[in-house]
N, C-alpha and C positions, 0 to 999 in steps of 0.2 A: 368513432369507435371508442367505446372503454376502454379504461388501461384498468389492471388488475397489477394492486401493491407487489402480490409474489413475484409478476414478470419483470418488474424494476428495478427489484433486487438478484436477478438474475444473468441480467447480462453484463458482456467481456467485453472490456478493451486492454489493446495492450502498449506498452510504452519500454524507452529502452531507457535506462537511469547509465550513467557514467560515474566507475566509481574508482579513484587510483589509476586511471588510465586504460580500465577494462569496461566494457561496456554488460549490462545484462537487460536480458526481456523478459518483463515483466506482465503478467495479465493479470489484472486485477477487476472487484464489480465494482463498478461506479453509484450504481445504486446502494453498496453500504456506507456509502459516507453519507449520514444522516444527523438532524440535530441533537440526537443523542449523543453520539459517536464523538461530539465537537463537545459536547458537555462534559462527557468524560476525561478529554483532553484539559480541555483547560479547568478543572477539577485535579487531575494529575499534576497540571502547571502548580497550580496552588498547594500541593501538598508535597511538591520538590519528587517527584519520582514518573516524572516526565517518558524517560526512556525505557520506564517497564510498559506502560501502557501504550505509547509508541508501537512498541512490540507485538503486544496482544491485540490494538486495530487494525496492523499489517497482517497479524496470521487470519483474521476475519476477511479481510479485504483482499487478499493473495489469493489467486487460483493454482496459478502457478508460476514460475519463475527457470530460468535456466542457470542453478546457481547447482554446481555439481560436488558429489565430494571425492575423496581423495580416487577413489576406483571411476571417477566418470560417470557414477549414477546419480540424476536429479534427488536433491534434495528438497522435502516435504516442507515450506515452509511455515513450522508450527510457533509458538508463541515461546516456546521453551529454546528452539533451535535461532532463533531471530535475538534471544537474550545476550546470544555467546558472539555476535557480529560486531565491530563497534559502532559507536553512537553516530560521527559522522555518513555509515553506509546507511543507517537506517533513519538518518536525516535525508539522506539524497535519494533514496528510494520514496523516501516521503514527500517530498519536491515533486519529485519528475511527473508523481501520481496527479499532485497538485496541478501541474503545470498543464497537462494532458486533460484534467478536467476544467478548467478555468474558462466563462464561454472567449471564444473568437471571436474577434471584429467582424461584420459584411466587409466587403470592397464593392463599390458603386461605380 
């Protein structure tokens, strides 16, 4: 059967990041990490401003997240709001995403 581009960048998985000792669940699409997406990054590496763009391919890549504000309501994780987080959180949400797509061995 076909696969059609739109459905690959469509679907969720989800993964829990550890951060300070809290955990959070993350859903994110695995189909937008693309070789653009990786050009951009290290395009940002090269031009030293790493953690803004950081930011801007998690709010692309985020569906959603269990990350609440002060009243208990989910918050939207947009590229403006992921700015004000520090850099370590949104290295280790960066990871976990990694770690979660990176293929598995078989076992035989």
């Amino acid at each position: 059967m076909p696969i059609k581009l739109s459905k690959i960048g469509t679907k969720t998985r989800s993964v829990t990041a550890t951060y300070d000792g809290d955990e959070v669940t993350l859903t994110y699409r695995p189909g937008a990490f693309t070789p653009r997406v990786e050009a951009r990054l290290s395009e940002a590496q090269d031009e030293g401003r790493v953690s803004q763009e950081v930011a801007a391919v998690l709010a692309d890549v985020l569906v959603s997240w269990d990350v609440l504000d002060e009243d208990g309501k989910p918050l939207e994780p947009t590229a403006e709001l992921l700015m004000d987080f520090p850099v370590d959180f949104l290295v280790g949400v960066t990871e976990a995403i990694g770690e979660d797509m990176r293929p598995k061995g078989t076992s035989g």
